[in-house]
BATORRO-141951 format. One record per residue: y, x negated, z of N, C-alpha, C in turn; residue in one letter. Coordinates in steps of 0.1 Angstrom, whole numbers. Example, Ala and Ser with C-alpha at 12.3 -4.5 7.8 and 13.67 -1.06 7.14 Angstrom:
<pt n_c2="-57" n_c1="-132" n_c3="78" ca_c2="-45" ca_c1="-123" ca_c3="78" c_c2="-33" c_c1="-132" c_c3="78" rest="A"/>
<pt n_c2="-22" n_c1="-128" n_c3="71" ca_c2="-11" ca_c1="-137" ca_c3="71" c_c2="0" c_c1="-129" c_c3="79" rest="S"/>
***
This chain:
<pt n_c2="330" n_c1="331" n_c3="1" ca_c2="333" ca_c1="334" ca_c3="-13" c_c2="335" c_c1="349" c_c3="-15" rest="X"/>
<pt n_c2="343" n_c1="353" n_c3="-20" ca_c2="352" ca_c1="368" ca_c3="-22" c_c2="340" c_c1="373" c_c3="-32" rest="X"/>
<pt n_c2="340" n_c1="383" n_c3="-36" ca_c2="336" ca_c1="390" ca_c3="-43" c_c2="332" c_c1="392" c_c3="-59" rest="X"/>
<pt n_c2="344" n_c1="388" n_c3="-61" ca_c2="350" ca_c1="384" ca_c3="-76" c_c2="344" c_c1="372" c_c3="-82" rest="X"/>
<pt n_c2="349" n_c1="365" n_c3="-72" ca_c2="346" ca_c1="349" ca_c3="-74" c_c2="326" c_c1="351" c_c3="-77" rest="X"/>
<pt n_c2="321" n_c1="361" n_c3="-66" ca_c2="305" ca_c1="356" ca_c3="-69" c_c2="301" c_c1="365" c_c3="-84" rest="X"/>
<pt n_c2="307" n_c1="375" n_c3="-85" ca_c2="305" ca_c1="383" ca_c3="-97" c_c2="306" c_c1="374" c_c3="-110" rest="X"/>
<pt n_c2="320" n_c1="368" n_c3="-111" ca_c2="322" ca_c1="361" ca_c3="-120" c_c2="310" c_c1="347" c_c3="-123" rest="X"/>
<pt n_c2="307" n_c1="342" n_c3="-106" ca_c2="298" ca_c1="329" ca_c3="-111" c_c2="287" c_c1="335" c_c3="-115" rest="X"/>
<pt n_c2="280" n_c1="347" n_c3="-106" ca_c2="270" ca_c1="356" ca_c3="-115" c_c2="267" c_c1="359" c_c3="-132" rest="X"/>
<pt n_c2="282" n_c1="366" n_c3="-139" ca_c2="282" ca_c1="366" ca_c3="-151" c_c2="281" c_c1="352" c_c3="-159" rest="X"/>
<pt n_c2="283" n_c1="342" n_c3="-155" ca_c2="280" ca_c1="330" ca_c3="-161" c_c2="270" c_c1="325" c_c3="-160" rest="X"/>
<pt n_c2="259" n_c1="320" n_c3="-152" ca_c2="245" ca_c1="320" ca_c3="-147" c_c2="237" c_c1="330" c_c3="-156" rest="X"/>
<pt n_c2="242" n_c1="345" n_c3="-163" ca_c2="234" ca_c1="351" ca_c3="-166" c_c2="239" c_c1="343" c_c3="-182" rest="X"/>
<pt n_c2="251" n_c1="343" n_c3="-188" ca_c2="254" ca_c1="336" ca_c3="-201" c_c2="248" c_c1="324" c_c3="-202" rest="X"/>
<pt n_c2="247" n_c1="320" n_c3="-196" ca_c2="241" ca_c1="305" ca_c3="-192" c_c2="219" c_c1="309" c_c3="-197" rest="X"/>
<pt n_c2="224" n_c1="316" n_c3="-192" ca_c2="198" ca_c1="321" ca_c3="-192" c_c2="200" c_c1="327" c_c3="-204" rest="X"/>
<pt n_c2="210" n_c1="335" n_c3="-209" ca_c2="208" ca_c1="341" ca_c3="-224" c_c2="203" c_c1="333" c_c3="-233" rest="X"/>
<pt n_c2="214" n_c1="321" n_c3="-231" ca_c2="214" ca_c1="307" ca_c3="-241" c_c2="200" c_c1="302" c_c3="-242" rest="X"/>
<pt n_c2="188" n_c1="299" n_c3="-232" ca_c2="178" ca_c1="295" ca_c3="-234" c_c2="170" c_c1="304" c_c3="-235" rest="X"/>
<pt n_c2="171" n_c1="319" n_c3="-236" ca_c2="162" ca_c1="331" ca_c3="-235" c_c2="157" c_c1="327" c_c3="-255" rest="X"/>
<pt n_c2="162" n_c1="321" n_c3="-262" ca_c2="163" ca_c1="319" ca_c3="-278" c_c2="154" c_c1="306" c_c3="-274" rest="X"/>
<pt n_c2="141" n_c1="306" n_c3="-284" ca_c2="129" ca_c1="297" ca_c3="-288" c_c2="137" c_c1="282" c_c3="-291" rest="X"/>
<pt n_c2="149" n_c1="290" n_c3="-304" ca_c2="154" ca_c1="280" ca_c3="-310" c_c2="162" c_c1="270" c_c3="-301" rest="X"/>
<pt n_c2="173" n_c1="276" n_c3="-294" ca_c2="182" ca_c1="269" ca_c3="-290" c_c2="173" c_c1="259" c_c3="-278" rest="X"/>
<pt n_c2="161" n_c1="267" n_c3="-269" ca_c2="155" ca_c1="262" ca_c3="-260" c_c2="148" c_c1="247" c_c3="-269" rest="X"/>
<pt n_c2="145" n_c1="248" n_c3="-277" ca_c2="135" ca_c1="240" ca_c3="-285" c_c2="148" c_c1="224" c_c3="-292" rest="X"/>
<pt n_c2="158" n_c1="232" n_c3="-294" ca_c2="170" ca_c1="223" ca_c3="-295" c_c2="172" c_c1="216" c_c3="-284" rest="X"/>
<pt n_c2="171" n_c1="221" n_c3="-270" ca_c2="178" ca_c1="209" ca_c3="-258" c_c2="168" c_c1="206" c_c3="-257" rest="X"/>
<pt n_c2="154" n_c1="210" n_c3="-253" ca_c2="142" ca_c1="196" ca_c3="-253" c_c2="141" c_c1="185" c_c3="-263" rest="X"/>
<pt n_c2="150" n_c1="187" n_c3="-277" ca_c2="149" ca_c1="174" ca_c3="-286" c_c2="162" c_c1="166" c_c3="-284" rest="X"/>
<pt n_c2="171" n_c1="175" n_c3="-278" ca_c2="186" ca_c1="167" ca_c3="-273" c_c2="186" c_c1="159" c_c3="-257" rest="X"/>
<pt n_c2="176" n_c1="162" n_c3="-252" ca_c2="175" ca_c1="161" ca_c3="-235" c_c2="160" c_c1="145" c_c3="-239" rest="X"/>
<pt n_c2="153" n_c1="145" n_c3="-247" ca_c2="143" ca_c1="138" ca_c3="-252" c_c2="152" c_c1="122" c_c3="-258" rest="X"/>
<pt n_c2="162" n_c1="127" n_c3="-268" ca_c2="170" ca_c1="114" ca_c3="-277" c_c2="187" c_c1="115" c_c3="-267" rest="X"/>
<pt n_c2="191" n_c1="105" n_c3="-278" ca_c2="205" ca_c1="108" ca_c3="-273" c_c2="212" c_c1="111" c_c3="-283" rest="X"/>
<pt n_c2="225" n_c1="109" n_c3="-287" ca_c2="233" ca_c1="114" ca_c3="-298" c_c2="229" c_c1="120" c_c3="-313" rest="X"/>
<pt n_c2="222" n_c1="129" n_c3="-315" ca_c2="218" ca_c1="133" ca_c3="-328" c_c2="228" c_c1="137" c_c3="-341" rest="X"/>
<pt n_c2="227" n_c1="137" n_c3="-351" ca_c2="226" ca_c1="144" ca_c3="-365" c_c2="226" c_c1="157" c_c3="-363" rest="X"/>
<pt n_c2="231" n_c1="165" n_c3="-368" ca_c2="224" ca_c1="177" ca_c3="-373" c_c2="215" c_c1="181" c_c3="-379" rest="X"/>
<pt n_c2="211" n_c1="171" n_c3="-391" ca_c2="201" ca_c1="167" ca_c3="-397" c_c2="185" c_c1="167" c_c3="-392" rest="X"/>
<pt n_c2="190" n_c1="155" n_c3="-382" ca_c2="179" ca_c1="150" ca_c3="-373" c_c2="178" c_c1="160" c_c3="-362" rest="X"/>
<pt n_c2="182" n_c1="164" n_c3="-359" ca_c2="175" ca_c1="178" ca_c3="-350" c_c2="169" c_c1="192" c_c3="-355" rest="X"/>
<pt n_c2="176" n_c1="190" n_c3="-368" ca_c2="172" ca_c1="205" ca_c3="-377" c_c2="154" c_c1="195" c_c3="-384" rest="X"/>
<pt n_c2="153" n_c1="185" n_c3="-387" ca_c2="145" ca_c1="183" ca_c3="-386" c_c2="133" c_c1="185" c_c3="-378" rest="X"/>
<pt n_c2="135" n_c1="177" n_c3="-366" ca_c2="125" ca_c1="177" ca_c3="-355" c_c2="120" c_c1="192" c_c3="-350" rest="X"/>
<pt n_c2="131" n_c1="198" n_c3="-352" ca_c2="128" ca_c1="213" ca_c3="-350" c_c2="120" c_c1="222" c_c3="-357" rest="X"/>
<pt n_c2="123" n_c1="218" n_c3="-372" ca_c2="118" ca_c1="224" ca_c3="-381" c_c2="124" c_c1="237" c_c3="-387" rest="X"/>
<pt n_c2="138" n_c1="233" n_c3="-381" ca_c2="141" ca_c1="248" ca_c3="-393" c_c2="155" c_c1="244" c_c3="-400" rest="X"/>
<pt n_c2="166" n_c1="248" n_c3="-407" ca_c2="175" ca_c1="247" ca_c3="-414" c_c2="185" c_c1="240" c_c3="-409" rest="X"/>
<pt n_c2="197" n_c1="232" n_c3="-420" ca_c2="211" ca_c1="224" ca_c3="-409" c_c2="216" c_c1="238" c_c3="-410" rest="X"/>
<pt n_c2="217" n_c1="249" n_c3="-415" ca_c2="225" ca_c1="258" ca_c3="-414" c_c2="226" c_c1="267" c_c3="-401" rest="X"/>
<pt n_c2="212" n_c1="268" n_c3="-402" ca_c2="205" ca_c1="273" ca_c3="-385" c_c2="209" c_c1="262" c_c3="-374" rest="X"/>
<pt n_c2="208" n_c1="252" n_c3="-375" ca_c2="207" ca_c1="244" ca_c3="-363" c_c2="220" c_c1="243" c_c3="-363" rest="X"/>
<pt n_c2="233" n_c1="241" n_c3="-370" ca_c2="247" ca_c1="246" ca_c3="-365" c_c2="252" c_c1="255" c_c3="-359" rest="X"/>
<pt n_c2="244" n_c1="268" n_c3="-361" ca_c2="247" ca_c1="281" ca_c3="-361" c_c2="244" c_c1="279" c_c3="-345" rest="X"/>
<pt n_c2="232" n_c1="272" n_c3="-341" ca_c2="231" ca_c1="274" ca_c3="-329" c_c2="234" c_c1="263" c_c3="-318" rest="X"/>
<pt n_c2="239" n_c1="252" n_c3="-325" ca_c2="248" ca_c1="245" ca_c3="-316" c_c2="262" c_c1="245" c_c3="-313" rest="X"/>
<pt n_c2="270" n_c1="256" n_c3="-323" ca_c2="279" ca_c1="263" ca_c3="-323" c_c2="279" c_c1="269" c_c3="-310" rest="X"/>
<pt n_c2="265" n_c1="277" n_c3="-309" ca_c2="266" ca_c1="287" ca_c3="-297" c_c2="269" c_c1="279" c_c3="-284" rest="X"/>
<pt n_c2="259" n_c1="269" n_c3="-285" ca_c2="254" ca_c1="257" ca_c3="-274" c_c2="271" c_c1="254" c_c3="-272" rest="X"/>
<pt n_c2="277" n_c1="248" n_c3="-280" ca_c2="289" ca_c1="242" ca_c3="-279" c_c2="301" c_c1="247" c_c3="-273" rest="X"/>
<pt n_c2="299" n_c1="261" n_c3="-276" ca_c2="312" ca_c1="270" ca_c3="-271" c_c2="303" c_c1="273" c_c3="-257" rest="X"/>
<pt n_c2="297" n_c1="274" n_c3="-252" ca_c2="293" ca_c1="275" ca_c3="-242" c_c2="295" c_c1="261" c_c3="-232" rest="X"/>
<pt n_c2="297" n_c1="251" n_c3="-237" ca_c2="297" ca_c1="238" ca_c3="-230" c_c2="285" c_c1="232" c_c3="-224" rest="X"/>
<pt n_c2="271" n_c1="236" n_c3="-234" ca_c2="261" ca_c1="229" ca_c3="-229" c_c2="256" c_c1="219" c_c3="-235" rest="X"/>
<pt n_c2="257" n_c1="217" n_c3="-251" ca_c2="262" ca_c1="206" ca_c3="-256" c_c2="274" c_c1="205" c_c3="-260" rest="X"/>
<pt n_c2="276" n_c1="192" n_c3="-262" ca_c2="287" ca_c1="182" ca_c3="-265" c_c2="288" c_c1="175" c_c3="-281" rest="X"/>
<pt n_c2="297" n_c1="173" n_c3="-286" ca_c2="298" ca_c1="167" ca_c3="-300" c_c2="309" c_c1="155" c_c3="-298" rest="X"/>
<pt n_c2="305" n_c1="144" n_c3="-310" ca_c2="312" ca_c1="137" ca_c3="-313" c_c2="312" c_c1="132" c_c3="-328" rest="X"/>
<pt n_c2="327" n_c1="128" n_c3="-332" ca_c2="327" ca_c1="125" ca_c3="-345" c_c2="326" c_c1="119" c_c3="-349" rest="X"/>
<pt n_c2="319" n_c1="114" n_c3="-361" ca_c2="318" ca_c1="96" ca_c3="-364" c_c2="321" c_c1="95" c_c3="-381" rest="X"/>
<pt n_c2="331" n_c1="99" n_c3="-385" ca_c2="333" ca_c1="102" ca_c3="-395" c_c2="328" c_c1="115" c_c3="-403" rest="X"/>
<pt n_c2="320" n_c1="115" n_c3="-410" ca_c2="316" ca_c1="124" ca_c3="-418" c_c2="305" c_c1="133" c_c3="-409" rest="X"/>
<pt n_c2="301" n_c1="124" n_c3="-400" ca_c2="291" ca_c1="129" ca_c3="-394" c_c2="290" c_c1="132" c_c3="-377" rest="X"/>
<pt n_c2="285" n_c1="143" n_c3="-372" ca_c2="284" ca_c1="147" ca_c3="-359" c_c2="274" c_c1="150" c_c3="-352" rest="X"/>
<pt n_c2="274" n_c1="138" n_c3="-342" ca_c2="268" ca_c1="137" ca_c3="-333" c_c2="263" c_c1="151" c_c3="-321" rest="X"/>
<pt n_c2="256" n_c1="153" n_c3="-317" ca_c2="255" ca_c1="162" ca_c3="-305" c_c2="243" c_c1="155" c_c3="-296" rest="X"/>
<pt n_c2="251" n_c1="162" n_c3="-283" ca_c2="242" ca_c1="158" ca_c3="-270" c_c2="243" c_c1="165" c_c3="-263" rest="X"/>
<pt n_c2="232" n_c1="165" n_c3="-252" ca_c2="235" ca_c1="174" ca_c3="-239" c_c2="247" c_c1="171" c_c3="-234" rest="X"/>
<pt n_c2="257" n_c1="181" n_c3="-226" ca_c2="274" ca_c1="177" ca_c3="-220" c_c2="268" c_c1="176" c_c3="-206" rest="X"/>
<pt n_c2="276" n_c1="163" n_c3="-203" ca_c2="277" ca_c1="158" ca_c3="-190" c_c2="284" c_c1="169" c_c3="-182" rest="X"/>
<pt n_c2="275" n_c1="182" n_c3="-177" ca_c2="286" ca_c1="189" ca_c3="-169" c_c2="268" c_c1="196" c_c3="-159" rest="X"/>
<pt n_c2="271" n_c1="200" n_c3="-150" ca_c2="262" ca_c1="205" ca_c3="-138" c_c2="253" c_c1="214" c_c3="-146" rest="X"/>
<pt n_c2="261" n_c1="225" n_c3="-155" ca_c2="254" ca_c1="237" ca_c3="-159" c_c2="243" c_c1="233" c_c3="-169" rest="X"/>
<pt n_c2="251" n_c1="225" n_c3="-179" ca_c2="240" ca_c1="218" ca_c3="-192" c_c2="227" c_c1="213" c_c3="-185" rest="X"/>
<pt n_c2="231" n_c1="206" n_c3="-175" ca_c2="221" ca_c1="195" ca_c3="-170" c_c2="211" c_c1="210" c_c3="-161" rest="X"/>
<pt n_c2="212" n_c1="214" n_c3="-161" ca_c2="203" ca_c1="225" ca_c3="-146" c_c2="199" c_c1="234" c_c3="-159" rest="X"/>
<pt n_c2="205" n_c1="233" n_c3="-168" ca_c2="198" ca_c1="244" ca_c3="-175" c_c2="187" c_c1="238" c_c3="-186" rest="X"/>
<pt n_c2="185" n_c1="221" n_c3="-188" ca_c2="182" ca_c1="213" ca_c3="-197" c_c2="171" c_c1="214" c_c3="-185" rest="X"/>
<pt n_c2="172" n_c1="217" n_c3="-171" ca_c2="160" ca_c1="209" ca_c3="-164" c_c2="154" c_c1="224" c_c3="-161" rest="X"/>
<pt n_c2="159" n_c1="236" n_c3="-164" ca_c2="154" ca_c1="248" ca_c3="-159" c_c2="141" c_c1="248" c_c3="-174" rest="X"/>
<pt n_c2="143" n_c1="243" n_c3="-188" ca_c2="140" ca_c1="246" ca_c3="-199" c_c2="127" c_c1="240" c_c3="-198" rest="X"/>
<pt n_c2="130" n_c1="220" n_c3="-189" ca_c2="118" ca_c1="216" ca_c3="-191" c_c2="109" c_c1="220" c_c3="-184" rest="X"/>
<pt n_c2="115" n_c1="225" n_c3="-172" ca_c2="103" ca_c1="230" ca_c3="-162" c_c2="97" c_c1="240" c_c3="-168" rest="X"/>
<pt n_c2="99" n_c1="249" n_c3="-178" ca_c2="89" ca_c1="263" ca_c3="-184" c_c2="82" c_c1="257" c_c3="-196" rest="X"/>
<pt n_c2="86" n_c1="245" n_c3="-202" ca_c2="80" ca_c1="243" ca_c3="-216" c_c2="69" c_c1="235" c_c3="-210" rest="X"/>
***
């Protein structure tokens, strides 16, 4: 592996620990990694803080590709994304909580 190539996987691995370095977002995949398809609602719930906040930060989640959304009309679903990074980082979270 070239040089570049490990730099760049580096820079993502560290984007990747930022994302859980936040109470909130960490506290969001143990209730997404726990259920399956949530609300926004139902997770700003269980969490305990705002739908405005818990978009704000599955926004983050989202553009990052650690969760996943789906639409069901009016309403959106989110889940952990079936990809290597979500899942290692959903199991890095459970292992410290």
């Amino acid at each position: 592996m070239g040089s570049k190539q490990m730099r760049a996987r580096a820079q993502r691995a560290a984007r990747v620990f930022k994302l859980a370095s936040s109470a909130s977002r960490s506290h969001i995949l143990l209730v997404l990694a726990e259920k399956s398809a949530l609300p926004v609602q139902s997770i700003a719930d269980s969490v305990g803080m705002t739908h405005s906040a818990v978009s704000h930060q599955l926004g983050l989640l989202s553009s990052a590709k650690i969760v996943a959304f789906k639409k069901e009309g009016r309403i959106v679903r989110y889940s952990i994304a079936p990809n290597a990074e979500a899942k290692a980082l959903v199991k890095f979270v459970r292992a410290l909580a």
